[in-house]
DOROSE-446926 format. One line per 5 residues: number of its first residue (from 1); for each residue z, y, x of N, C-alpha, C. Coordinates in pm, whole numbers. Layout:
// residues N
NUM> Z Y X Z Y X Z Y X; ...
END
This chain:
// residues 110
1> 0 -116 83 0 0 0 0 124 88; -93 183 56 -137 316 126 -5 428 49; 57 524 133 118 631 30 39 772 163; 61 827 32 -31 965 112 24 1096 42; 87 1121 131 198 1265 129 91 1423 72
6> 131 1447 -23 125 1611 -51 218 1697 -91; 191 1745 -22 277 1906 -17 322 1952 -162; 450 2025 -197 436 2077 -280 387 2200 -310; 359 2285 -188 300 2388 -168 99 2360 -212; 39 2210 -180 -53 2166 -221 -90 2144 -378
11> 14 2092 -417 20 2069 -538 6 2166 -656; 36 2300 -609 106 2415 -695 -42 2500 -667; -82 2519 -550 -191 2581 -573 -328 2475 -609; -315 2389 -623 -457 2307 -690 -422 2310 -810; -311 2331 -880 -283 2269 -1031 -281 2436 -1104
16> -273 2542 -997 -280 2671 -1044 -417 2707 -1064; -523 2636 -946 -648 2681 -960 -726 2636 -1054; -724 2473 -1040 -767 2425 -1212 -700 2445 -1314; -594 2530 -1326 -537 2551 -1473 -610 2692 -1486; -630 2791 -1359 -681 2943 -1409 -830 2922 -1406
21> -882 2826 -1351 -1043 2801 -1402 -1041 2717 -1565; -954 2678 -1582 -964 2599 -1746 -947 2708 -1853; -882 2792 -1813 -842 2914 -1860 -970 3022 -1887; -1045 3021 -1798 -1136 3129 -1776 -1258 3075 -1820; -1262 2964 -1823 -1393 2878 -1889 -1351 2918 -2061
26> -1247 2845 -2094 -1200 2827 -2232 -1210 2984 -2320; -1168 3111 -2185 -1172 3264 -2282 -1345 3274 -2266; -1406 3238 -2167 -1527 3298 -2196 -1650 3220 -2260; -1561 3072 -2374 -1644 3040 -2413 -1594 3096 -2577; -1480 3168 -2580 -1464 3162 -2705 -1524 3297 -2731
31> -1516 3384 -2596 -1561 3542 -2636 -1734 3516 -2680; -1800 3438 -2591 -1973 3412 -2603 -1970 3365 -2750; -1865 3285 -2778 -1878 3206 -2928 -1887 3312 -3018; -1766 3376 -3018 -1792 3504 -3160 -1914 3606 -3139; -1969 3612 -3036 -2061 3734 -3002 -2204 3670 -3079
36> -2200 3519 -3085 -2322 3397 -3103 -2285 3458 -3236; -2157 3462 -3321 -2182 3452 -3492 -2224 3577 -3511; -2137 3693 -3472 -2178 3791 -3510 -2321 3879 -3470; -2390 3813 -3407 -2557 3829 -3381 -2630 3727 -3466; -2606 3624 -3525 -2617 3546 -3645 -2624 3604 -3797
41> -2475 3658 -3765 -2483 3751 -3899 -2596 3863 -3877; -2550 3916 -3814 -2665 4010 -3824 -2823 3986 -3830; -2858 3895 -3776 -2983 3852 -3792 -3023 3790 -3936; -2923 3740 -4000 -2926 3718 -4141 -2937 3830 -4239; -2844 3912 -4184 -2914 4068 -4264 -3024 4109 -4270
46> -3099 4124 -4164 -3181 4156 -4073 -3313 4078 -4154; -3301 3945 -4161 -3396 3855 -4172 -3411 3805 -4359; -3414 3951 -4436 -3410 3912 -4582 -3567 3867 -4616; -3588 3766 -4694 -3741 3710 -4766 -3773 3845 -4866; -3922 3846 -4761 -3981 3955 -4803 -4111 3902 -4961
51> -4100 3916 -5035 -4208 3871 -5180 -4288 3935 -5153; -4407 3890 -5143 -4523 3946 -5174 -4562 4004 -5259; -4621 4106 -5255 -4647 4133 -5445 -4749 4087 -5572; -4757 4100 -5703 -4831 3969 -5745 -4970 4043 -5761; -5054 3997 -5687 -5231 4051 -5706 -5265 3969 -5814
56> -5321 4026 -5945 -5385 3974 -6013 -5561 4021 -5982; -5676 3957 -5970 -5771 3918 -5950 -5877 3961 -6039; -5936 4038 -6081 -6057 4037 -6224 -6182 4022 -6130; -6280 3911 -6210 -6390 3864 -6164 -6464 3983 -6199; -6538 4098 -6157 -6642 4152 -6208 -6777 4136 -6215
61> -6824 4083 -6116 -6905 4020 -6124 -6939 3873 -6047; -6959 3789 -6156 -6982 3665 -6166 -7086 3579 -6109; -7038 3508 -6013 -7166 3438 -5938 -7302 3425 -6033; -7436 3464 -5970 -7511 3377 -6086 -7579 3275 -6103; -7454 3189 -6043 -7485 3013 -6028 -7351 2996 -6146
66> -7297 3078 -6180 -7152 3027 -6265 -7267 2952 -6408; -7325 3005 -6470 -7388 2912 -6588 -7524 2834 -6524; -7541 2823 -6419 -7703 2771 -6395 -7662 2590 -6442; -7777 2554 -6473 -7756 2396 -6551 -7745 2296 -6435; -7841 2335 -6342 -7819 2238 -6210 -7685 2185 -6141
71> -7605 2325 -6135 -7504 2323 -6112 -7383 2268 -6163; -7409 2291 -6291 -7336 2255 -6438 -7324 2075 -6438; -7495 2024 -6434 -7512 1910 -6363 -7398 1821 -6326; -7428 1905 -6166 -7359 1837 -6061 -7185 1845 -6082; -7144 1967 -6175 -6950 1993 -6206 -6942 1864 -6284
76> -6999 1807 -6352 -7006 1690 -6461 -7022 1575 -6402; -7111 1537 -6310 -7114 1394 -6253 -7000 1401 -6134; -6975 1529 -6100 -6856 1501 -5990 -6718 1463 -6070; -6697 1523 -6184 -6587 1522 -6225 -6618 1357 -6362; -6703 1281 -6353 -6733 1147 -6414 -6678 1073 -6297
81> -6775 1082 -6169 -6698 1009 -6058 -6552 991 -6024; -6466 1123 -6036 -6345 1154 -6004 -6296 1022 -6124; -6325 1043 -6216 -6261 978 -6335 -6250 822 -6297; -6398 799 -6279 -6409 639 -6262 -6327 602 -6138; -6305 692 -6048 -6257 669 -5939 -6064 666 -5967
86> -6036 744 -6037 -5877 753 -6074 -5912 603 -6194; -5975 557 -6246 -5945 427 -6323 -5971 346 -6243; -6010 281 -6125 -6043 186 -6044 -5904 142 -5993; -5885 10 -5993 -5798 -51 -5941 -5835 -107 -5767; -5777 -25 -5706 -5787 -61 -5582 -5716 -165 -5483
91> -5617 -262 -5584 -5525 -316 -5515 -5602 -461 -5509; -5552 -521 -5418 -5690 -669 -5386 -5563 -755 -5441; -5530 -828 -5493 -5442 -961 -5516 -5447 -1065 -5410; -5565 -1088 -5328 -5599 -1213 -5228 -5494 -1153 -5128; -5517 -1033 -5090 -5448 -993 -4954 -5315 -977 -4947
96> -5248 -988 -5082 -5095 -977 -5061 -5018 -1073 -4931; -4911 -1127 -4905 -4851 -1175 -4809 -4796 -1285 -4854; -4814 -1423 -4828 -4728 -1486 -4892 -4605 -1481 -4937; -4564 -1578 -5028 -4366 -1552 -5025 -4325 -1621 -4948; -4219 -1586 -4878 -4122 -1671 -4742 -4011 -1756 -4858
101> -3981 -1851 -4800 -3886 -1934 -4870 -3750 -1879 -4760; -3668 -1845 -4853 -3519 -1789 -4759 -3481 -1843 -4801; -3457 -2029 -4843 -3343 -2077 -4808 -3366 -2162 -4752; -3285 -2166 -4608 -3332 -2186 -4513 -3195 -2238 -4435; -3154 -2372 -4449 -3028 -2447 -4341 -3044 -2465 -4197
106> -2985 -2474 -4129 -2993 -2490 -3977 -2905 -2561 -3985; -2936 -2704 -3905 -2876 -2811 -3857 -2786 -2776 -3713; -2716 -2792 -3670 -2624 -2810 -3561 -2637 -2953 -3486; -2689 -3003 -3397 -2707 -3095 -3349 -2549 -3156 -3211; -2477 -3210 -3199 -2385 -3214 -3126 -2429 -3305 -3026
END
């Protein structure tokens, strides 16, 4: 067994220096801490949701493709497609995954 002598003069100034550095860490994390909220708050003041205001829109003048029939046409077979396409069943039945059987014993062999 090793014994290894210190001073009490050793003792008093290491236990003074890490107690006034624990000290000086601990005030200048609490002073940075309140300075963090109260620049928080303020930035919350600061940072109110701005609304846009409401533009309402009047068409004055009107494409003059808005009534052309061609066009009219094509709003009608796109929106037939859309249809047939929202009634289509897209799910395959073959490809599902089998079912696993979970019950399932394990033997212990000795």
């Amino acid at each position: 067994m090793i014994k290894i002598k210190i001073g009490k003069k050793f003792l008093i100034l290491f236990s003074s220096i890490f107690g006034g550095t624990l000290i000086a860490l601990l005030a200048i994390a609490i002073i940075f801490g309140f300075r963090q909220t109260q620049v928080d708050l303020l930035k919350k003041e600061i940072e109110k949701p701005v609304t846009p205001p409401e533009v309402t829109q009047e068409i004055s003048n009107p494409s003059p493709y808005a009534h052309d029939p061609i066009i009219l046409k094509i709003e009608e077979e796109i929106k037939e497609i859309d249809k047939k396409l929202q009634e289509t069943d897209l799910k395959e039945a073959s490809l599902n995954p089998p079912l696993l059987e979970m019950d399932i014993e394990f033997k212990i062999e000795e």
